[in-house]
N, C-alpha and C positions, 0 to 999 in steps of 0.2 A: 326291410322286407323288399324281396327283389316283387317288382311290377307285372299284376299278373297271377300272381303266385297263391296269395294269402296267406296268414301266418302261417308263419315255419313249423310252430308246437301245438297247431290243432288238432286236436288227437282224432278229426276227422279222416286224417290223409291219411289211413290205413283205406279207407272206403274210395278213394275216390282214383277214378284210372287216367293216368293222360299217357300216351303211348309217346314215347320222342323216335319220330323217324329218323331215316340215317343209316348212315354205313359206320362200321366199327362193330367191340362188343358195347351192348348193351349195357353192362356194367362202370362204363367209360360215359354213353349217353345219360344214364340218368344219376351221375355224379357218384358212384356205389360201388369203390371200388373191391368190398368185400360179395359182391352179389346180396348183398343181407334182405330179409323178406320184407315185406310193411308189416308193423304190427303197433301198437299202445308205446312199446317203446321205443322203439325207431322215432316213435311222431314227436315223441318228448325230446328229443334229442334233433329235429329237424327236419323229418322226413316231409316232404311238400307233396305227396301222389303215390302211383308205384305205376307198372308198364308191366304186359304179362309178356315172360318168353317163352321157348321150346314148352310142349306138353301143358301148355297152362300153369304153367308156375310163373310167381307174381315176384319183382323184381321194386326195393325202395326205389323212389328218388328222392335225392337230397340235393339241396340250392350248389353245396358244392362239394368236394372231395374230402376237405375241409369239416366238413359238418358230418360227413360220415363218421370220420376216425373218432369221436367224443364217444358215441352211442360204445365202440370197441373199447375203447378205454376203459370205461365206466364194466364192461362186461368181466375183462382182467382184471382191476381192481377188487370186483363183488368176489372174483374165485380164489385172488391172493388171502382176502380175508379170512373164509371158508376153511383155509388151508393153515392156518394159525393157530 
């Protein structure tokens, strides 16, 4: 658990906003390199918050780059089955 943070799999961090200031895209700041939204599953998979950008659309974050690509994985996986 990085310091700070709270668990990584709290399926509370769809709710909860922490903005990360900074220059870059946003998607680089809160670890996301998919852009992917907050949601139930994101937080299963490690979502820690979300940040809102342009027009109020809400942006995960995840502890790291790392913790993103699982939640995608997991997505390709569910459609490869589907397609069986």
């Amino acid at each position: 658990m990085v310091a700070g943070t709270g668990k990584s799999t709290d399926l509370s961090t769809p709710t909860k906003c922490i903005d990360v200031p900074g220059d870059g895209p946003m998607s680089f700041r809160h670890n996301n390199p998919g852009a992917r939204y907050p949601s139930a599953e994101a937080a299963r998979f490690g979502q820690i918050s979300y940040g809102v950008i342009g027009y109020g659309h809400k942006i995960a974050r995840f502890p790291s780059h790392l913790r993103r690509l699982r939640p995608a994985a997991a997505r390709v996986s569910a459609h490869q089955q589907k397609l069986v």
